[in-house]
C-alpha positions in Angstrom: 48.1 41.0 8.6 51.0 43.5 9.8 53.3 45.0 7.4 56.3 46.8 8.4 57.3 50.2 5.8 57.4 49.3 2.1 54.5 46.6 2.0 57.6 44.0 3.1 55.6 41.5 5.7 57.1 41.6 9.6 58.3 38.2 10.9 57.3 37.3 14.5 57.9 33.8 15.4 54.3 33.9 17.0 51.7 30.6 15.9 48.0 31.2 16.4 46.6 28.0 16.9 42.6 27.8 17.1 39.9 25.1 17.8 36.0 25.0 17.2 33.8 22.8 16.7 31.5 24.5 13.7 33.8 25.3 11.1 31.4 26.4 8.7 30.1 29.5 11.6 33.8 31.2 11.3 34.5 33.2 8.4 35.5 32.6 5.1 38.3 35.7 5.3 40.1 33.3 8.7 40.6 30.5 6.6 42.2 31.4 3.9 46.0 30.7 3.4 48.2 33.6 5.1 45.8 33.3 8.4 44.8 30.0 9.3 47.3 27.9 6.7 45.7 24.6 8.0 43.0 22.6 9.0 43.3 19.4 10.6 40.0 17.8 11.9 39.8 15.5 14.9 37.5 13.0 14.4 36.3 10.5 16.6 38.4 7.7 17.3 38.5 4.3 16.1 39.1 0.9 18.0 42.8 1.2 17.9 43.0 5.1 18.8 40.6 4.5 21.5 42.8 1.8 23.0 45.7 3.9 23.3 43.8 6.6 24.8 42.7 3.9 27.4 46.6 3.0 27.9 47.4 7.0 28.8 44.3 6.7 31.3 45.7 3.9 32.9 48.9 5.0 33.7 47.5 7.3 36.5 45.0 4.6 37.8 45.2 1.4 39.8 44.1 -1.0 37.6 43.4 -5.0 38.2 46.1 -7.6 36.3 43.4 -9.0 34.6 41.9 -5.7 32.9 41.8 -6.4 28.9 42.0 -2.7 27.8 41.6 -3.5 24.0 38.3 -5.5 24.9 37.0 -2.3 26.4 38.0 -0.5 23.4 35.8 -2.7 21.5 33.2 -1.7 23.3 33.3 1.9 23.4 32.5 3.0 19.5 31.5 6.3 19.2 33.5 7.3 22.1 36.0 10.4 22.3 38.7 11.0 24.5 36.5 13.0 27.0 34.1 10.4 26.9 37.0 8.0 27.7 38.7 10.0 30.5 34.7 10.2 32.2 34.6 6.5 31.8 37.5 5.8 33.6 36.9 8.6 36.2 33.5 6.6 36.6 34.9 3.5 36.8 37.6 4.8 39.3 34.4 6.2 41.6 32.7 2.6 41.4 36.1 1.1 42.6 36.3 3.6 45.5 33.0 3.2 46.7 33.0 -0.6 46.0 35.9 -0.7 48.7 34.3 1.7 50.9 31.2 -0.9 51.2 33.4 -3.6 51.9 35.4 -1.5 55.0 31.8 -0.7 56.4 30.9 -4.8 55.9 34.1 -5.7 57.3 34.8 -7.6 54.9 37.3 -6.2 52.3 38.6 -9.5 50.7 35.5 -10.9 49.7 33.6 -7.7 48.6 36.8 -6.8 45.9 36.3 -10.0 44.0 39.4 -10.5 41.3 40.9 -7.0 42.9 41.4 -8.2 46.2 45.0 -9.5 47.1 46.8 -7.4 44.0 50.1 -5.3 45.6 50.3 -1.8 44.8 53.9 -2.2 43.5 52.4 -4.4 40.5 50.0 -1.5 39.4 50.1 2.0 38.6 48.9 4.2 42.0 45.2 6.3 42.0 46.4 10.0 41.5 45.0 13.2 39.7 41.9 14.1 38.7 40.3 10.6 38.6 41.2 9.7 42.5 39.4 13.4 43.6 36.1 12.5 41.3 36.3 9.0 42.8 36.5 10.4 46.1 34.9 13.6 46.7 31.3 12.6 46.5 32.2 10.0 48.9 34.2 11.5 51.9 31.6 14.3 51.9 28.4 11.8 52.7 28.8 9.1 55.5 32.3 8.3 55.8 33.7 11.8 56.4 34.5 11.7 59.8 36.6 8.2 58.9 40.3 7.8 59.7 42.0 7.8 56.5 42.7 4.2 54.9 46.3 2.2 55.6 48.1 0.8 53.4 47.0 -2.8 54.2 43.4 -1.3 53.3 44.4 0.0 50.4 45.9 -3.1 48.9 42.5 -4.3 47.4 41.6 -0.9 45.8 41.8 -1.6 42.1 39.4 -0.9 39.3 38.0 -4.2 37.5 36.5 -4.9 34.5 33.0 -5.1 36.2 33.7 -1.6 37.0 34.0 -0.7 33.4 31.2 -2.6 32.4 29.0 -0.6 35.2 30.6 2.5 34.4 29.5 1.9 30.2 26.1 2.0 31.6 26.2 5.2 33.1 28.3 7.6 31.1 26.6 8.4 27.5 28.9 8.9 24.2 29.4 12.1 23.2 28.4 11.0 19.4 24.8 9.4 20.7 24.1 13.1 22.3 24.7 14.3 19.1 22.2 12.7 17.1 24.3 9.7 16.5 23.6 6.1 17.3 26.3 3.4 17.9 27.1 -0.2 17.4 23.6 -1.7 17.2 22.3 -4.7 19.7 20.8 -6.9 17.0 22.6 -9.2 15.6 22.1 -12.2 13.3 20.6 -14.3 15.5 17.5 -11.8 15.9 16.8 -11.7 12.2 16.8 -15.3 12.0 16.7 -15.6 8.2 17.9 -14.1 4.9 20.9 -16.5 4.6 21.7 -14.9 1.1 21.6 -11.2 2.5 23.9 -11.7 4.7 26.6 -13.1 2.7 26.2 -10.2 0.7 26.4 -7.8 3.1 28.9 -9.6 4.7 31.3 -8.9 1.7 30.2 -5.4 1.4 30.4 -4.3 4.4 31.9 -6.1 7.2 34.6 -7.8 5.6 36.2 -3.9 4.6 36.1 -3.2 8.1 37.1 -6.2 9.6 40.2 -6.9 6.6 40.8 -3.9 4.8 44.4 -5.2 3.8 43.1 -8.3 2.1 40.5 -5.6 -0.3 43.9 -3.3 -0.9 45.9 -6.6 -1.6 43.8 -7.7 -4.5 43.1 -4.4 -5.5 39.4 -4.3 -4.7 37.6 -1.0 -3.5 34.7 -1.6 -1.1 31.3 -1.6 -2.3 29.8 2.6 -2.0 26.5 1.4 -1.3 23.9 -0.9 -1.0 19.5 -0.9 -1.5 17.3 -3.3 0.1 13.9 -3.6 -1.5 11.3 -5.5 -1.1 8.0 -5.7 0.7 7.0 -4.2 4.1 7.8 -5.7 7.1 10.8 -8.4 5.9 13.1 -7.4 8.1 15.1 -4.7 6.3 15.9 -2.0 8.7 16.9 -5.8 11.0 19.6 -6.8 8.1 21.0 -3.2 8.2 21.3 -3.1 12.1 22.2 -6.9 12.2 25.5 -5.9 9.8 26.3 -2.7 11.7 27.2 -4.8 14.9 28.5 -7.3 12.8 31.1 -5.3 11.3 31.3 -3.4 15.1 30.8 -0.4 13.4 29.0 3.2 14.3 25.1 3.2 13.6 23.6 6.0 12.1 19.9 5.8 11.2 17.9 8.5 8.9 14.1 8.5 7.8 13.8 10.0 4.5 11.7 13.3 5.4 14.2 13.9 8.4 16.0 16.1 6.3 14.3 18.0 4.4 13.5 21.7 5.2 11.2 24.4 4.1 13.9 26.6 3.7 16.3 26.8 0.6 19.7 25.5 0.7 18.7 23.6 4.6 18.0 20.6 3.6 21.6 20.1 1.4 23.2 21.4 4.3 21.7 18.9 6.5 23.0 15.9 3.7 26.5 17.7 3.9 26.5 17.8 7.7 25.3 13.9 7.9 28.2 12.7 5.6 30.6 15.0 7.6 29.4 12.9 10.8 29.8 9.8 9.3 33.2 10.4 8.0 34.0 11.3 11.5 32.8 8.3 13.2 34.1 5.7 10.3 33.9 3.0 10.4 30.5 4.2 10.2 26.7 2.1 8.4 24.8 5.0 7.6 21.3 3.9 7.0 18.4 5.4 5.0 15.3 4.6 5.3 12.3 4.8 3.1 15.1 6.1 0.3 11.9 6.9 -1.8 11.0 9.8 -0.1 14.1 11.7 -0.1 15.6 10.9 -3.5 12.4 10.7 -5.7 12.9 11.2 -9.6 13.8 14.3 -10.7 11.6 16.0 -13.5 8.3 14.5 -12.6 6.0 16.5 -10.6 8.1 17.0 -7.6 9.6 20.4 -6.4 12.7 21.5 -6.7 14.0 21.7 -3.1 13.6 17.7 -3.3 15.7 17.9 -6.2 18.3 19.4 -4.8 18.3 17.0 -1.9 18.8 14.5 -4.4 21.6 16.3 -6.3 23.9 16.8 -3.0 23.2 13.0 -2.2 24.8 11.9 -5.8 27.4 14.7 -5.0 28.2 13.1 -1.2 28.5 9.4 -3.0 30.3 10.2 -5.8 33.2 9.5 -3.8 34.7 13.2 -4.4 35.5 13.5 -0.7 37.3 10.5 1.0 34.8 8.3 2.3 36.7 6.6 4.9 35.3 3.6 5.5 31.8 5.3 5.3 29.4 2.7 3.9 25.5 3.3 2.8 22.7 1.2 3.5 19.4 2.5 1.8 16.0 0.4 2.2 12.9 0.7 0.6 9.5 -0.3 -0.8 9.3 1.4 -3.8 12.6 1.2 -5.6 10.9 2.0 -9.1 10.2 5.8 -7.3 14.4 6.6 -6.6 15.9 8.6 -8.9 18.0 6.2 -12.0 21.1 8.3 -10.9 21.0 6.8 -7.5 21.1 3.3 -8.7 24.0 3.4 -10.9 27.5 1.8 -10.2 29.7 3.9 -8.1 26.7 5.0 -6.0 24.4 2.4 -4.5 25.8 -0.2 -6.9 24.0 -3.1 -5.6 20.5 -4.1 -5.0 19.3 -6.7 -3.2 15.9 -8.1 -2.6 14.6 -9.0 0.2 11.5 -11.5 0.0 8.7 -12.5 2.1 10.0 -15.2 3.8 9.7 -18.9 2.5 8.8 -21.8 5.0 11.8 -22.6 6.4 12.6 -19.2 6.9 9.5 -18.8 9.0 10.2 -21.5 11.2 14.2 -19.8 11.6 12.1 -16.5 12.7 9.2 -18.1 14.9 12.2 -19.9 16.5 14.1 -16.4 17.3 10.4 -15.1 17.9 10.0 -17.6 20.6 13.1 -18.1 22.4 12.1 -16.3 25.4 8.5 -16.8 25.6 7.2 -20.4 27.7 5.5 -22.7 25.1 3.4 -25.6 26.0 5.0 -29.0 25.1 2.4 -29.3 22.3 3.5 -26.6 20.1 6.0 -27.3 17.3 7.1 -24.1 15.6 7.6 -25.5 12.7 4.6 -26.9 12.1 3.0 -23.5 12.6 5.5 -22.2 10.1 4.9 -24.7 7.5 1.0 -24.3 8.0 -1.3 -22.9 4.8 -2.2 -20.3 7.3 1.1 -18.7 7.6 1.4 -18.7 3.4 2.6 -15.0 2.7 3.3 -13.7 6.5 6.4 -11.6 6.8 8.6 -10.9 9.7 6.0 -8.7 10.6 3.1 -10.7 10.8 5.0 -13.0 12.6 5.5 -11.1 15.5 2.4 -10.0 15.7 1.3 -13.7 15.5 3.7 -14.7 18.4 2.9 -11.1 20.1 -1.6 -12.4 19.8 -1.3 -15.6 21.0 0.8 -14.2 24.4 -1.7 -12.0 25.0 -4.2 -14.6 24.4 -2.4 -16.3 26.9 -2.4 -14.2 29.4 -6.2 -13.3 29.0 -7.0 -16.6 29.7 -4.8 -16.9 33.0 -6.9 -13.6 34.4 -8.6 -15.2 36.8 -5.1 -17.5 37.9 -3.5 -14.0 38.2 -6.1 -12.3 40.1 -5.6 -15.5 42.8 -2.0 -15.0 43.2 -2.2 -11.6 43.5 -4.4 -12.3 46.6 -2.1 -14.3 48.1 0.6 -11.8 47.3 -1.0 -9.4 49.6 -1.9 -11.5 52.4 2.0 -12.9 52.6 3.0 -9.1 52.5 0.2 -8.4 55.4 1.8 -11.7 57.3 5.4 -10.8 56.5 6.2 -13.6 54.6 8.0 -13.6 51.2 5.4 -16.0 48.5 7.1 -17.1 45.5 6.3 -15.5 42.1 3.6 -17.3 40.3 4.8 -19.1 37.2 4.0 -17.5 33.7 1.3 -19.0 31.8 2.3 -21.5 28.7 1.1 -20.0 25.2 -0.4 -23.6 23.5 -2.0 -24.5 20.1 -5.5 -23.0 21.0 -3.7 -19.7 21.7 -1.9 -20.0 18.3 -5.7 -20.7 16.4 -6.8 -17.6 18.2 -3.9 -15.5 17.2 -4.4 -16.7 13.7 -8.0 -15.7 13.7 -6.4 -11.8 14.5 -3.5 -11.7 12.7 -3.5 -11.7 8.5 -0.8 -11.0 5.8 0.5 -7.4 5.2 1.6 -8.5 2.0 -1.5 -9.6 -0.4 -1.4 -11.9 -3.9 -1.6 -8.8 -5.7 1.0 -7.2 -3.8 3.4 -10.3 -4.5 2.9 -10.0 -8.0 3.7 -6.5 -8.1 6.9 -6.8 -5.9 7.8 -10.1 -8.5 7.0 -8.0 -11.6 9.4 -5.0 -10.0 12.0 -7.4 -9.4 12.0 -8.8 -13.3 11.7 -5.0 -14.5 14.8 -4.1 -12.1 17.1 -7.0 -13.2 16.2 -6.4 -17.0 17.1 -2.2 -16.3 20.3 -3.7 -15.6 20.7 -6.2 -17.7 21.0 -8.9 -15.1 21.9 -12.3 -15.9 21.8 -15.0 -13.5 24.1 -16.5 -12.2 23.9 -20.1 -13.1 23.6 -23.3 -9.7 22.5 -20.3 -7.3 18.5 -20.1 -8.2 17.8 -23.4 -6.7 16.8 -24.4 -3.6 16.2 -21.5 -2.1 19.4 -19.4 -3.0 20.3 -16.6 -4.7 20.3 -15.1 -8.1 23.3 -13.3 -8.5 23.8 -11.2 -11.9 26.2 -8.5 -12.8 24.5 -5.5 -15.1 25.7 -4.5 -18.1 27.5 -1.4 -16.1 29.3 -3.2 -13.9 26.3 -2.8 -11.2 25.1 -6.1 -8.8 21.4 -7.6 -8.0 20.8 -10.3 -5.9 17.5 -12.0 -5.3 17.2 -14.8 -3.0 15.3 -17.3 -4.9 
C-alpha cells in the first residue's frame, strides 16, 4: 500500500505472486482485493492432467516404444505432479540399474526384455535431473571404478512399463500421506452379491464420472448423495469401496467420531477441511461411516457441538460450493437416528437397503469366499449356502464360517505339519532343497464344525426390526413401488413425494 503525495496510488509494474499450502493460516488483511486480487487453487490432478504431466516427463527420458503413458495415468489417482516427476525418476533408477545387472551378467539383450534392441534416435535421450537420481546411487556402490558405457551398451537403456509398475510400488502419493486414500482394490467381484445395489450405484456414481457429457446432454445433474442401511455386516462399507474403483475414482473413508473435537468450532472445521480435500482430488467417493454418530437429530438430548457438526454437513451438501464431481456415500445401521435434514432431496437423496443376503446370494459370496482356499471334492458351496443352517448369516458370518472351518482344517493336519517340518530340517541339514508340503483340503466335517462356532449376527428380532424400519422409511417418503421389480428377488424402486429415491432389493 504506497501512495505517492495527495492520497493518488503509485504505479510500479511490479506482480507479487505467492503460494502456500494453508490458506486459512495467512491473514484475512493479504487477501483482500488491492493485495492479493486472486486466488487460484491447484488441485490434484485428474486422469487427463496427469497424463500430460507424464508426456512433459517423457520428453527428457528414454522411454520404450511400447510404453502406454495414458494407462499409467490410470493408475496413478491421487498423484501430483511431484509425485509424478519421483515416479519417473524411480522408474528411470530401476532402468539404470536393471542394465547395470545385465553388463555385470554379461548378458545385456536378454536381461532388457521389450527394451533391448530400441535405437536411441527413435526415443527421447536420459538427461537432467532424472538420469543423475538414476545414477548416482549407483556409480557410487560397486560399479564406480567402471569405464563409462558405449554407445552399443547404451542402446538397450530404456525405461519399460515394468519399470513403472515397480516404481508404483515404491513411491507413495502425496494425497495418501495426507490422510487420503485412493482408488480402492475391491471390486465387484469380492462383494459377490447385491445385484440391485450396484445398478444403482452404478447410475449414481460411476456413470457421472465415467460419461459426464451424456448427464449434461439430457440435462440430468448427478445424484449428491447416497445412504446404505441395513443390518451389520452386509457388505456396506464393500459396495462403497467396490464403486470407488469402479468409477476409478479417489477413496476417501471417515468413521463418524473421527471428527469431532472437544473444542468449539474444531470439529466444523474438520467437515470444511474434508470437503476441501475431496474437491481437490475429484473425482473423489467420500465415504461415511456409521453416519448415525456424527449427524444425530438435532433437539433431542444431544449437545450442541454435535449439532453444529451436523449443520456444516447440510451446509457442505447443499451444493453452495461447486462440488466437482465430489460424490457422498454414507452407511449405517440406524437410519431412524440421522437427522430428517440429512435425508432430504438435494442432500443424500437416495436410500438404499441393503439386506441380509438371500440364498443365492450366499452361494455368489461363499463362491468369492472360497476362490482361493483348497476344498475337498465333496464340498458344494451351494449346498452349504442353501442349507437351514446358513438361514439369516450375512456377509459376515460367512466369512467367519469359511474363516472356522480353515482353521479347523489346519488343526486337524497338526500332526501332518509337524512331520514335514521334520523333514524340512533334515533336507536343510543334508543340503537338499524338499518340496513344500501341500495345504490341507477344508471338507464337509470341517464345514459341521465351523457351523457348530459360527451363528447369525443378525437375530429374528433383529430382522423384524430392520423390516419394520424399512416400511416406516418408504412411508416417510411416500414411496411407492415400482411395479414388475419386487419379484424374484429384485428391487423396489419408489420415488417420494419430494422427488427423493429408495430402493430395497426385494
Amino acid at each position: 500500500d504506497e501512495y505517492a503525495g495527495g492520497g493518488v496510488p503509485r504505479r510500479k509494474h511490479v506482480t507479487v505472486i505467492g503460494a502456500t499450502n494453508r490458506p486459512d493460516a495467512i491473514d484475512a488483511a493479504l487477501r483482500r482485493a488491492g493485495r492479493f486480487d486472486r486466488e487460484i487453487m491447484l488441485g490434484i490432478p485428474d486422469e487427463a492432467a496427469r497424463g500430460r504431466i507424464l508426456a512433459v516427463q517423457a520428453r527428457r527420458l528414454r522411454m520404450s516404444g511400447n510404453l502406454d503413458l495414458a494407462e499409467i495415468a490410470k493408475k496413478t489417482p491421487g498423484y501430483v505432479g511431484a509425485d509424478l516427476s519421483a515416479l519417473a525418476k524411480e522408474a528411470a533408477a530401476l532402468a539404470v540399474s536393471r542394465i547395470f545387472d545385465a553388463l555385470a551378467g554379461g548378458d545385456v539383450s536378454r536381461r532388457n526384455g521389450d527394451a533391448a534392441g530400441i535405437v536411441p534416435g527413435d526415443v527421447a535421450k536420459v538427461n537432467g535431473d532424472a538420469e543423475a537420481s538414476a545414477t548416482g546411487s549407483l556409480i557410487g556402490g560397486r560399479l564406480a571404478d567402471r569405464a563409462p558405457l558405449g554407445a552399443d551398451e547404451l542402446v538397450g537403456l530404456a525405461i519399460t512399463a515394468a519399470d513403472f509398475a515397480e516404481a508404483l510400488t515404491r513411491v507413495q502419493p502425496s494425497a495418501q500421506r495426507e490422510g487420503f486414500t485412493t482408488t480402492p482394490e475391491v471390486t465387484w467381484e469380492d462383494v459377490g452379491s447385491l445385484t440391485e445395489v450396484r445398478e444403482e450405484l452404478a447410475f449414481s456414481v460411476v456413470e457421472p464420472i465415467a460419461h459426464p457429457k451424456r448427464f449434461h446432454a439430457m440435462g440430468l445433474a448427478a445424484s449428491t448423495g447416497v445412504l446404505l442401511y441395513g443390518p451389520p455386516g452386509c457388505g456396506k462399507t464393500l459396495v462403497a469401496k467396490a464403486t470407488a474403483n469402479e468409477a476409478q475414482a479417489n477413496f476417501i473413508s471417515i468413521k463418524g467420531p473421527e471428527l469431532l473435537n472437544k473444542y468449539v468450532g474444531e470439529s466444523e472445521r474438520a467437515v470444511r477441511t474434508l470437503f476441501a480435500r475431496a474437491r481437490a482430488a475429484s473425482p473423489c467417493v467420500l465415504f461415511f461411516d456409521e453416519l448415525d454418530s456424527l449427524a444425530p437429530r438435532r433437539g433431542g438430548e444431544g449437545n450442541q457441538a454435535s449439532e453444529r457438526v451436523v449443520n456444516q454437513l447440510l451446509t457442505e451438501m447443499d451444493g453452495l460450493e461447486s462440488r466437482s464431481a465430489t460424490f457422498v456415500v454414507a452407511a449405517t445401521n440406524r437410519p431412524d437416528m440421522i437427522d430428517p435434514a440429512m435425508l432430504r432431496p438435494g442432500r443424500l437423496d437416495k436410500l438404499l437397503y441393503v439386506p441380509l443376503p438371500p440364498p443365492d446370494g450366499r452361494a455368489s459370496i461363499l463362491k468369492t469366499l472360497t476362490r482361493k482356499t483348497p476344498l475337498a471334492p465333496e464340498v458344494d458351496v451351494d449346498t452349504i449356502a442353501f442349507s437351514s443352517r446358513c438361514s439369516g448369516f450375512s456377509g459376515a458370518d460367512l466369512a467367519s464360517l469359511v474363516r472356522e472351518a480353515c482353521v479347523a482344517a489346519l488343526k486337524g493336519n497338526m500332526a501332518a505339519f509337524a512331520l514335514a517340518d521334520a523333514a524340512e530340517k533334515k533336507n536343510a541339514a543334508a543340503g537338499k532343497a524338499g518340496d513344500a508340503p501341500a495345504p490341507p483340503l477344508v471338507t464337509s466335517a470341517h464345514f459341521d464344525a465351523a457351523f457348530a462356532r459360527v451363528q447369525p449376527s443378525v437375530s429374528s428380532a433383529d430382522q423384524r426390526r430392520y423390516d419394520e424400519l424399512r416400511r416406516k422409511l418408504r412411508k416417510e417418503r411416500g414411496s411407492i413401488a415400482a411395479p414388475g421389480l419386487d419379484r424374484g428377488g429384485g428391487a423396489n424402486v419408489g420415488r417420494g413425494s419430494e422427488g427423493g429415491m429408495t430402493l430395497e432389493p426385494g
